[in-house]
Every structure is written in C-alpha cells, then in structure tokens.
N, C-alpha and C positions, 0 to 999 in steps of 0.2 A: 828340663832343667839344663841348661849351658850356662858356659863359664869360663873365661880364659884360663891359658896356663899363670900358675902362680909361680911367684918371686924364685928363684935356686933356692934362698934361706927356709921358705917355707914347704919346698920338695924335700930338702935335706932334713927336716924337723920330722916329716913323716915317714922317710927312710930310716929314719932313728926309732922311729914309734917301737916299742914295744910289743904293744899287742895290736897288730895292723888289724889283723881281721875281728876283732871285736871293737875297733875303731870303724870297722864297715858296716857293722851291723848295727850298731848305733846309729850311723849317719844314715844308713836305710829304712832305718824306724820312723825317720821323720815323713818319710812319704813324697821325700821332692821339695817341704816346705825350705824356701830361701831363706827366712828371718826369723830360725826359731827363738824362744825365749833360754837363756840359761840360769839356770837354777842352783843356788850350794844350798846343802844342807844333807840330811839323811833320813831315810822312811825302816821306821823296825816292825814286823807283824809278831805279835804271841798267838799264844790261845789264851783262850779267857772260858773259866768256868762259872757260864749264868746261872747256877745255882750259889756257888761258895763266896764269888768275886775275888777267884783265885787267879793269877797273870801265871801260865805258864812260860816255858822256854819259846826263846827267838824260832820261830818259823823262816822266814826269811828278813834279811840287812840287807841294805843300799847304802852306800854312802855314794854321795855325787862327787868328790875326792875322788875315788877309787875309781870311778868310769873313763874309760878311753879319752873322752873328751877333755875331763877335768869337770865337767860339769854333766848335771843332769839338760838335756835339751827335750825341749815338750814344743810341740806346733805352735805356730804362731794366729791357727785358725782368722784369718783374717779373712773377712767375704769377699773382698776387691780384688780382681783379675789382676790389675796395675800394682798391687803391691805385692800379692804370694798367688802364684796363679795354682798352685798346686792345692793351697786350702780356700783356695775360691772355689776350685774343679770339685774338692768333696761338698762343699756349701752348698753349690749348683747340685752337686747326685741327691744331696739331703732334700734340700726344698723341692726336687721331682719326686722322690720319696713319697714326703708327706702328703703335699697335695696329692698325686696318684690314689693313696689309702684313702685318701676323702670321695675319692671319685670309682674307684674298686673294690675297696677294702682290703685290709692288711694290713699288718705290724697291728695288731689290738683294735681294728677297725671291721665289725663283721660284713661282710661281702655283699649284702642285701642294699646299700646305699648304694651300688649302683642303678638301682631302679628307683631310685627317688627321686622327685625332680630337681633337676640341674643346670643352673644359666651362669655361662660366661658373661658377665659385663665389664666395659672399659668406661671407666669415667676421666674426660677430661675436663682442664682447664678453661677460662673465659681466655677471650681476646685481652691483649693490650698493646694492641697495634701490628699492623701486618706487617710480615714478615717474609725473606723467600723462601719459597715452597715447590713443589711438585705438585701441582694438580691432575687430577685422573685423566683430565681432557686439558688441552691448550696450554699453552706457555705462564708462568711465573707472571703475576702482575706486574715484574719488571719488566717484563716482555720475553723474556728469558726463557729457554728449554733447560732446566739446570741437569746437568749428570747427575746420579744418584749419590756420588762422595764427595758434590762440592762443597767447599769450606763454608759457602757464605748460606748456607739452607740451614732456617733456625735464624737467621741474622733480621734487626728490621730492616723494613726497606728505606724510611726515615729514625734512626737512633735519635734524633734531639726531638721525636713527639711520640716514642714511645714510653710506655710507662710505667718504666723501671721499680719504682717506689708498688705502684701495686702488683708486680708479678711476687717480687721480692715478699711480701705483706702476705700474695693469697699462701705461696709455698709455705709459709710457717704458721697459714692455719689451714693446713689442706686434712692436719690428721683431726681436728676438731670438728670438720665439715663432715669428712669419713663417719665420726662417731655420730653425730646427729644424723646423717644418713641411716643408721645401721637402727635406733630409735623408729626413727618413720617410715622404715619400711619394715616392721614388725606391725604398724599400725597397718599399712597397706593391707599388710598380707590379712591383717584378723578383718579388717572393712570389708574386705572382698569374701570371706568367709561368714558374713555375718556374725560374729563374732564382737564380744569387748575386745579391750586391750589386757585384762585380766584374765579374762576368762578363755584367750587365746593359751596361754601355757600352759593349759590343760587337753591340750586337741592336738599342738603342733611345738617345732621350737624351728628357727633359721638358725644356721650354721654358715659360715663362711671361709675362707682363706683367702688370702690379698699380698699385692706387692706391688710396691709403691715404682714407675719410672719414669725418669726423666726424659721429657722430649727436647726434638733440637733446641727447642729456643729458650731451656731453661727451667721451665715449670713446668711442675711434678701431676703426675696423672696414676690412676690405681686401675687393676688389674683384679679382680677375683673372680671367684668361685662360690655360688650364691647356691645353697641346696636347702630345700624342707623336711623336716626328719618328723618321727613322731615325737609326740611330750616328753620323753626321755632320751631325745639326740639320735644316733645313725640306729641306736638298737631295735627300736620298735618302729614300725610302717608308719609312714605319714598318712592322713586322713583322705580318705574318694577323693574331696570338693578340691585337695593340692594338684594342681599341674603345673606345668612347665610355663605355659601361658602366663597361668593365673601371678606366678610367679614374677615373669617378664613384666607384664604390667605395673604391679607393684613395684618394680622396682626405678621404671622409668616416674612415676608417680614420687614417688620418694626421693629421688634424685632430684630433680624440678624444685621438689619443695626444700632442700633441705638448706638452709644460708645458715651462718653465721658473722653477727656481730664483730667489728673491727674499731678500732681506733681513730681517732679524730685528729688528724694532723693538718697543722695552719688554715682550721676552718673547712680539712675538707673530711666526711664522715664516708670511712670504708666500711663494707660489708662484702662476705666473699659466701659465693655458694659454684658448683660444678657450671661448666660449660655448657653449652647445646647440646656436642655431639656425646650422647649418650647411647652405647651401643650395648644390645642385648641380645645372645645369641642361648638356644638349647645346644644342649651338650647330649649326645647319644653316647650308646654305648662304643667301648673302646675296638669290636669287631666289624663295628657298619664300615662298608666299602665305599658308602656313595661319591658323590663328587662335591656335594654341598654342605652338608652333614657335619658337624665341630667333633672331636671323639674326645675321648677322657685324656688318651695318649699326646695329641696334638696341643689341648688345653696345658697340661703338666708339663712338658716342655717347653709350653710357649710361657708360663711365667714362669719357670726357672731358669730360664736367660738372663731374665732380667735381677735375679735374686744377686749377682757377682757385679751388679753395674753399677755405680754410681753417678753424678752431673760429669764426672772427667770423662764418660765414655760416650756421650751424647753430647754436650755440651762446649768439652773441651778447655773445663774449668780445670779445678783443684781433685787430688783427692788426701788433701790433708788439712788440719788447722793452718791459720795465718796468726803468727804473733803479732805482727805491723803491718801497717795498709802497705809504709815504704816494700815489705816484700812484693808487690806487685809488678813494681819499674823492673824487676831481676828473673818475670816467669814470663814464659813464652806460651799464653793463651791467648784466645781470640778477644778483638777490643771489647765483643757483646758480653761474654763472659766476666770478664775486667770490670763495664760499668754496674754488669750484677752485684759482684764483688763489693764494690766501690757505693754502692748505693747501701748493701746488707749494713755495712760497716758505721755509715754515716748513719743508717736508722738504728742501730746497734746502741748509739750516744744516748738516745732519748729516754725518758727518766719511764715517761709510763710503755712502754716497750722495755722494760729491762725482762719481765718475765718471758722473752722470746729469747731471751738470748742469741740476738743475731750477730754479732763480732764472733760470738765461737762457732756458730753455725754459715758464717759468711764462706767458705768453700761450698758449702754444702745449698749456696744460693737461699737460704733461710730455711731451708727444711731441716726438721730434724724430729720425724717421728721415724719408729722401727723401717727398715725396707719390707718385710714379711711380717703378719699379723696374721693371727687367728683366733676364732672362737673354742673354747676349749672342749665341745665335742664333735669339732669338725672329723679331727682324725689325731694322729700320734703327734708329738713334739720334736723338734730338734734335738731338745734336752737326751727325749729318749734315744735315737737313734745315736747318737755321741756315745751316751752309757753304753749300748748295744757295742759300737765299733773295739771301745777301751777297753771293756771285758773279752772281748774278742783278741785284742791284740794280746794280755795279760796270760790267754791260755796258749799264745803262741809261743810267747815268751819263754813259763812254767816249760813248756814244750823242749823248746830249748836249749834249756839248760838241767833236763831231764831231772824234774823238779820230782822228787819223792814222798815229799811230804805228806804225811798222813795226815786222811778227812776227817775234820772234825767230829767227833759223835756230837748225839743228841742232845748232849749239855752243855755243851763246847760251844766258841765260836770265837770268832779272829779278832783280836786288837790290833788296831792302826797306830804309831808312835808316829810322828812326821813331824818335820821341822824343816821350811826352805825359806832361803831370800834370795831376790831378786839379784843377779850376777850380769845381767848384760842378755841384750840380743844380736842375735848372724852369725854367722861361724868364720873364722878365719880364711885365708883364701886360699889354705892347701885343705880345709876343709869342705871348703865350693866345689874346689876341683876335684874332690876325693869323690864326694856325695853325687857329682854331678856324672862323674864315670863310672859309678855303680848303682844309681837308683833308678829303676827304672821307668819309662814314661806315662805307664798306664798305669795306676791303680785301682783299676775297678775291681778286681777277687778281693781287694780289702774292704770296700764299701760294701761291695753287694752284702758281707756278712751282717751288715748291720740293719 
C-alpha cells in the first residue's frame, strides 16, 4: 500500500489527533485495504439469561463516534486486484484455501478425498472469428511472431466479420451451459457405471469447484476441480468401478453434449454450447515430484489467480458499471473491448433479452455469473473462513485492550444491540498516508489463522 504525502492541512489535523496511536491501530486493522466502508452507529453486548430472558449489564460498548477515525471502518472485501489489492490478496489466499481442502482435506474436509478421483478440466469458448494469437508452432495467422504482452493478442484479425453479437450472447449464458454441463455429466458418470440416473446417488455423488476466466479476446472460459466421492460426499470412499479415467471421459462426453438454447434475433436463432478445446487432466497427489504429473498444489493455485481477475485484467475492459454508453468516448480501453461494450449495450435495449441484463453487465462483456462456484460438499465456504478470520481478529482485539470480562456460565449467553448506517467509503489522505506507513505489506499470519 503506497500513497503520496498529503496536504500540510491534513499532516496538521493528525498532529493534532488525540489519540495517534489508537488512530494506528485502527488504520492497521484494515489490513492494507484502500477503500474501506465507514460506518456510524454503535454495537452494545449483555449477557442474556436463556432460561429467565433476563438482559444483564453492558459487556462491552462501541460507539463509532468515539473511535480515532470518527467512524467505524470495516474492509471493503472487494475480489478485484484493480480496485483493493489488499482484499483481492486475502480473496486469492481464501479461494487457495478452499479448493486445496477439496483436494487435501482440511478446515472440516476429512483428509481421505485426496485419494479420490480427481480431474482438472478447462472448458473453453467457440470461435467467433480469428483472432491474434501465439501458436505453439509458427507465426500468427497474420504472419506475425507476436511477443507475449502485445496489445493486439485477443484482438480480431478482421473486427467488421467478427461476431461480436454472439461472443457477447454465449458469455451471459456461459453459467447456464456450466449448469447443464454439471446435469450430464452426473449421467455420464452413472452410464459408464451401469448405473440409472437415480440409482446413481446411492453408490456415488460428483462434487466440484470452479472459476470462471476471461481470455484475451473477451470470452469467459471455466476452470474446475471435478472429484467422485462416495453417496454422502468427501466422507465416505467412492465406489471400485470410480476412476480417474472413468471420470475423464465423462466429462469430455458431457461437455460435447451439453448446449443451450439462445434467442432469436432478426431471424437469426442462437444456441451456445462449450468450444472444442476441452481439456482434461488427473490430478495426483500434492507430493509426486514427477515432471508431467498436475498436483493438488499447482491445481489450487492455478485457479486462485484467476479468483482476483476480472475482463479489465485479460481483456483491458472495465472493472466497473457504465451509467452511459457516452462514458466510453472518456476510457482509454482497447477498440476490441469498446465494441464489446458497445454491442452488450445495444443488445441490453431488446425487450426479450431484458432477463440478461446486459446494460448492467456490459463492463463485465455480458457475463455475470459468480467468478467461483461450488457444490456444497466439495469442501468448506468462503463464508466460513471469513467467520474463522473475524473471530480471530475479535480475540486479538479482547487481547488488546486486556478484556476481562467474565465467561458466560452455562445459562448465560451474549446479546448483540447493533445499529449502523452507511457513512461514506476511503479514508482521508492523512489517513492513506498514515495507514500506508504503518501497515504492513504481508498479511499472511492473519490469514493463515483462518
């Protein structure tokens, strides 16, 4: 976190502060984040007796008044790199996290799903017109050897015959194709089992985890972690006839099949299903050395990259709403990204497209399902690890300010009074500068806690 020096007026305002050092510990609480949320209002804790529904005495008071700041400041948890890189860096630790406990076990996930069968797949997009590229072998169709950070890779090679209208169309039903994918390849899996499709979720279940990423040229492509558990998820072994293969197969089989249904605009009838290149890879354990071998480790980090990125990082688009098309003449993104834009917007008008909502999802190039998705007994939640981290800070806190307070007995238990509104986000810029020369750069002993 850097920051210029701020105005004299607002070095002099913190010269003045009061209580500097618990205006430091404050601004350190945030963890690095640039654009926290501020908050007025006040939090009161009692005890409460569950037997009587008696309210005893105040335990602990807040008033966001009374705090260094003037206000209560809470993270601004945003996953995008480009907007808080600080609660994108915990996003990104979260989502290695989880997936890892899918692929390991741990945080509530028991340790035996690592021997269960496990495939990386990537599923991408269809063509809508060539584009330049890096080929493995030979030059660019433009004849071109391009460097690896050229501007123009992702761009087409003709924009007036590429086909903007359905890149724009598959991206906002990329997450409906995903779910009919996830449908047919439950069949796969029970076909190849011998197996109904009923009588499958008595022998086996599929578990997954996914993230959605943009390639250069705009449209969205998914990322998961495809595992067989037994009939009751990671807890119990999956069945002999499960392998890794068996797995693999199915899901290239399911992918292939899986389309959906599109819209019919001026006579011409869309339908979108995954691209060719469908890739399927086994996943070994996290200790193999070999050279060819995918591990849990390499998997887990290679989709939490992508968990912080949005179309502005790949693309070179937006990463915010647009009120007006006019804000486009005023951004300095690339023309390909622009006619994306430009095209979302104008399909945005049409009356049987309103349930896509593409004017609000027009930065986002028409997509707008979750980045990260999972089955709910793949492994632990986001949800959870958050609660994990907050509790963690709250006994640091207690810690602190050498909290006393006696443990409830066993009839006892704590009431929460709370009451906030919304005050503003970012902190002043003798606050940048304060926060910005005391917080320091790494956070990981507070993540790891969670």
């Amino acid at each position: 976190m850097t920051t210029t020096t701020p105005p004299a007026g607002d070095l002099a305002y913190l010269a003045r502060h009061a209580d500097m050092p618990a205006l430091v510990r404050q601004l350190r609480g945030l963890g690095g984040c640039t654009t926290p949320i501020r908050l007025d209002g006040h939090r009161t804790e009692h005890t409460l007796n569950t037997i009587t529904g008696e309210i005893g005495p105040v335990v602990h008071h807040l008033d966001a008044a009374e705090l260094p700041a003037g206000s209560l400041l809470v993270r601004c948890n945003n996953r995008r790199a480009t907007r808080c890189a600080s609660c994108a860096e915990t996003y990104r630790r979260d989502t290695y996290q989880l997936i890892t406990a899918g692929l390991r076990g741990g945080k509530g996930t028991p340790e035996a799903v690592a021997t269960h069968p496990r495939v990386f797949a990537t599923f991408t997009a269809p063509s809508f017109g060539p584009v330049h590229n890096r080929p493995t072998t030979g030059p660019c169709r433009c004849g071109t050897h391009h460097e690896q950070d050229a501007p123009e890779l992702g761009t087409p090679l003709n924009p007036t015959t590429y086909d903007y209208e359905a890149a724009v169309l598959w991206n906002a039903h990329a997450s409906k194709i995903w779910a009919r994918f996830s449908i047919y390849l439950r069949r796969e899996v029970a076909k190849r089992a011998g197996l109904t499709q009923r009588g499958f979720r008595d022998h086996a279940r599929v578990s997954f985890a996914k993230v959605a990423e943009y390639q250069k040229r705009g449209a969205i492509h998914f990322h998961a972690v495809i595992r067989i558990d037994g009939p009751d998820g990671g807890d119990t072994p999956p069945p002999a006839w499960a392998t890794a293969e068996l797995l693999a197969d199915a899901i290239r089989a399911a992918g292939k099949a899986a389309e959906v249904p599109g819209p019919v605009l001026n006579g011409r009838a869309h339908s979108f299903a995954f691209g060719r290149q469908l890739d399927t890879r086994t996943i070994r354990s996290a200790d193999f050395d070999g050279p060819t071998e995918l591990t849990d480790r390499a998997v887990a980090a290679y989709i939490a990259k992508y968990a912080t990125k949005g179309a502005e990082a790949a693309t070179g688009t937006l990463d915010r709403p647009i009120r007006f098309l006019a804000e486009l003449a005023h951004l300095r993104i690339s023309d390909h990204a622009r006619e994306l834009i430009r095209t979302a917007w104008r399909l945005g008008a049409c009356r049987d497209l309103e349930d896509l909502r593409l004017r609000a999802w027009a930065h986002m190039l028409g997509f707008r399902g979750h980045f990260s998705t999972k089955t709910r007994r793949y492994s632990t939640t986001l949800g959870a690890l958050r609660d994990a981290r907050a509790q963690w800070r709250r006994l640091q806190a207690a810690i602190a300010r050498d909290d006393q307070a006696p443990e409830p007995s066993d009839d006892e238990t704590t009431l929460v009074l709370a009451h906030w509104t919304f005050a503003g986000t970012g902190l002043t810029r003798g606050e940048e500068w304060l926060a910005a020369a005391f917080t320091p750069d790494d956070t990981e002993g507070e993540t790891a806690h969670a």
